[in-house]
N, C-alpha and C positions, 0 to 999 in steps of 0.2 A: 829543703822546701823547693829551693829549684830544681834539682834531680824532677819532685814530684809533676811540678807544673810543667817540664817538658813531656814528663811520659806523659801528661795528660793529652797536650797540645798532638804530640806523636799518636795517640790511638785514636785518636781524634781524625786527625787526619789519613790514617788506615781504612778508618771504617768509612769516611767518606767515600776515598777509593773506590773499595770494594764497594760502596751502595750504586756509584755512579756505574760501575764496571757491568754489576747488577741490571740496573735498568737500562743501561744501552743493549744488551742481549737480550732484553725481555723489550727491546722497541722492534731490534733486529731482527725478534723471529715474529711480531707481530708485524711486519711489513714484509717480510719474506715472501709469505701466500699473495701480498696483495700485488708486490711484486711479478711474481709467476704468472696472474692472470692479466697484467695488463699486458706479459709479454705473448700470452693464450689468445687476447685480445686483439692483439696488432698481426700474427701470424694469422688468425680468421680473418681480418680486415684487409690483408693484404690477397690473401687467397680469396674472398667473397667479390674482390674487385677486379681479379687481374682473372678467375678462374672461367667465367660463362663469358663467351662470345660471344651466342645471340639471344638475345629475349623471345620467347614465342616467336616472332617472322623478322623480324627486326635483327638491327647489331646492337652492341653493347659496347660500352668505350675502351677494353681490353685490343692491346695488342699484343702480338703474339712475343716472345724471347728470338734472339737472333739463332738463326737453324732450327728454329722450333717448326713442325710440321702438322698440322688438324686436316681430320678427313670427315666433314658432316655429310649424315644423310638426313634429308627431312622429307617426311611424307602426309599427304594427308588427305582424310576420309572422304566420301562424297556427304550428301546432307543426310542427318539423321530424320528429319522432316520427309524423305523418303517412303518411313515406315518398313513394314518387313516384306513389304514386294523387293528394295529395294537394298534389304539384308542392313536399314536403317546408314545408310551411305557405305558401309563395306565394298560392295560392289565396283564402287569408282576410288580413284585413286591420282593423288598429282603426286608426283619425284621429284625434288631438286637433293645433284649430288655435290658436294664442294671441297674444292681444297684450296686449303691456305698455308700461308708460308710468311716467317716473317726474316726482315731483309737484315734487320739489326731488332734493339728495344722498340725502338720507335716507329719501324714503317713496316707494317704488313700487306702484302699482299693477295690477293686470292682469284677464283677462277670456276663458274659453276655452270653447270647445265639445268632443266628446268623443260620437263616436260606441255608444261602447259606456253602452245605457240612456241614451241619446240625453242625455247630462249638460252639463251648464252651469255653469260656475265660474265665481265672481270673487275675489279676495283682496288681498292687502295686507299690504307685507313692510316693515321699519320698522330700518333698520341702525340697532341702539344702538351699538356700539362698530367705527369705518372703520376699516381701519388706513391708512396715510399715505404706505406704500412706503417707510418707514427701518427699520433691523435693531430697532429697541425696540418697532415697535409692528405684528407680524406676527397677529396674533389678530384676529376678526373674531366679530361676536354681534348676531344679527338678528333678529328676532322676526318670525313668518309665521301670519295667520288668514285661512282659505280655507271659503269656503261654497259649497258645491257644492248644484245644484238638477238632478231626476232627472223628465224629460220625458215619460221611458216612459208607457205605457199599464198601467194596476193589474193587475198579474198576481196578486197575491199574495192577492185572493177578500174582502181586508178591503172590511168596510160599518160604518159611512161611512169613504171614504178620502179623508183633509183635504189640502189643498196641505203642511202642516208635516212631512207623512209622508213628503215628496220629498225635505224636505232635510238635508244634513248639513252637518258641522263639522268643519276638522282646524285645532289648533292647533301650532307647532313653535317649539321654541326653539334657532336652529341655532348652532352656535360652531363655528368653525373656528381651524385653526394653522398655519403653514407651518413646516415645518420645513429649514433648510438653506438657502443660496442657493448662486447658478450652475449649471452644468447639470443635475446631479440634485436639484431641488427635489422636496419631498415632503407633501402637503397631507391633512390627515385632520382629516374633518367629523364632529361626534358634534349629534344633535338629538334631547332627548327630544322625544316625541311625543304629543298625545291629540285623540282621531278618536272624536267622539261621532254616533250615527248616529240618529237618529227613530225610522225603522222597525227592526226586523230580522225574519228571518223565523219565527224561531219563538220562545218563552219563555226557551228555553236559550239564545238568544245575549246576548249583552249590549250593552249598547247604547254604552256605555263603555268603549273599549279603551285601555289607554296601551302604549306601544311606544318602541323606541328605535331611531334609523336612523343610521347610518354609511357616509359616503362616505369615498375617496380620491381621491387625485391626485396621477401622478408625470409629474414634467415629464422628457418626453425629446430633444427641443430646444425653440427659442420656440414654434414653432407647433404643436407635437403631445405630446398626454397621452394616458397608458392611463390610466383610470375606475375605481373599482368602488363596489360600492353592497350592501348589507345592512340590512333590516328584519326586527326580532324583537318581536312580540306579546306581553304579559305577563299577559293575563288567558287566566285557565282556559275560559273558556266560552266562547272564540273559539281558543285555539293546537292542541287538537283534532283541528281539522280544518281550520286557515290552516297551510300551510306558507310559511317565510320567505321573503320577497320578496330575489332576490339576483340580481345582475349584475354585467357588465362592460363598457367598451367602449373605444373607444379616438374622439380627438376631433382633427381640423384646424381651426385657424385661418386665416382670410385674415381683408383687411385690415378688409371688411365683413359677413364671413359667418363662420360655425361646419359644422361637419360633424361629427357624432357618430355613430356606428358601432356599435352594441348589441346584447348577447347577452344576455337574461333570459329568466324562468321567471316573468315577470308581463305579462297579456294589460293590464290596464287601465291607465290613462296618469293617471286623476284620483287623486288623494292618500288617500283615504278609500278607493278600493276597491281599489289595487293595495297598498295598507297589511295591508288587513284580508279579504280575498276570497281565490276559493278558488283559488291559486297554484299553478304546476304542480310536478312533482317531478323535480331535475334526475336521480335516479338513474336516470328511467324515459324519461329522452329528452324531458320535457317545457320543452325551451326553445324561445325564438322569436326570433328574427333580429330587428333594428329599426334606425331613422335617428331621428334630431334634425335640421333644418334651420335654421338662425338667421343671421336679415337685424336687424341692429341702424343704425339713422341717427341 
């Protein structure tokens, strides 16, 4: 009788075994896939944050890997408000060409030209806070100061007109968030702003404007996001007569390039003038078609 009640106790506890051994491999491959996609998730999250540099005209809190090297061109249309006298803005055209470099993770540098007022930039963006590509640390906060220097010929009649007159100042504090992971990721960039200028042209303007700029970004698979972008001025003596700098675009990735596709109502490409300059009016038809080009090694 006791032989009996051990075997019982014994198969007893075999089978438990095996049920337990059972449902631990039937837990393991039902988290397996969920597994895969959250690590699917954090490789897009990491790459949707660290991969666009600029937004439509703007930066973005990305900086560059140390050696890491980017060659943007950005161009953009005259007004389509033109019509076809005027080949609906084809006709005109503004260039800024840039290159960036970063010095380690966290400090990039860069350095651009800018046909319009034949301008010359360089600046320097400083990631304080990476995120790491894990769900707890989606935030990103960069600090960006850009001196731009204006080549042009002195139109504006001043005597004496000193070199310091040419240049300006934008400083930005950008933070960024993602919000969500998997296919519809969702990224919204908020950057106070302040864009101090030497010259201006008349008494009434101010030479100190702070503003506040906001980007987006939705991810609509890995390689393609629709853009958008909005700058709003807060001093009196410049919103007058600045209307807001605002766009959209939509952006492809490949493996070593960028493609950025742009509709705005801001002709100038440098930070300080398409911030603060005299911006067109989308009521009135004044947008302009644009590209971003970006070669990164």
């Amino acid at each position: 009788m006791r032989q009996i009640i051990n075997y019982i106790v014994l198969l007893i506890g075999f089978s438990t075994n095996i049920f337990s051994q059972t449902d631990s491999i039937v837990k393991s491959e039902a988290i397996a896939p969920e597994e895969n996609n959250i690590r699917h998730d954090i490789l897009i999250l990491r790459r949707t944050i660290h991969n666009s540099f600029r937004i439509i005209n703007g930066h973005g809190t990305p900086t560059l890997n140390k050696k890491e090297l980017e060659f943007c061109i950005q161009h953009r249309f005259g007004l389509l408000s033109s019509g076809y006298e005027g080949a609906w803005g084809l006709d005109q055209s503004n260039i800024r060409i840039g290159l960036d470099y970063g010095l380690n993770r966290n400090i990039t540098i860069g350095l651009g030209r800018s046909g319009l007022g034949k301008t010359s930039n360089g600046y320097i963006k400083w990631g304080i806070v990476k995120p790491d590509g894990t769900n707890q640390y989606k935030t990103a906060v960069t600090w960006l100061s850009d001196m731009a220097y204006v080549f042009e010929k002195n139109l504006t009649g001043l005597s004496p007109y000193y070199y310091t007159h040419r240049i300006n100042y934008t400083h930005q504090l950008l933070i960024s968030r993602n919000f969500g992971l998997g296919r519809h990721m969702f990224m919204l960039q908020l950057a106070p702003t302040l864009v101090h200028r030497n010259l201006v042209e008349t008494m009434a303007d101010a030479n100190d404007v702070p503003l506040l700029v906001g980007n987006m970004r939705y991810r609509i698979s890995d390689r393609i996001h629709i853009t958008g972008e909005f700058v709003q001025a807060f001093n009196k003596r410049i919103t007058e007569n600045n209307k807001p700098a605002a766009g959209v675009g939509l952006e492809f990735w490949t493996a070593g390039h960028a493609f950025q596709i742009t509709c705005s109502n801001a002709n100038a490409l440098n930070e300080f003038r398409y911030m603060t300059g005299d911006n067109g009016s989308f009521g009135k038809g004044d947008i302009r078609l644009g590209f971003n080009i970006v070669r990164r090694w």
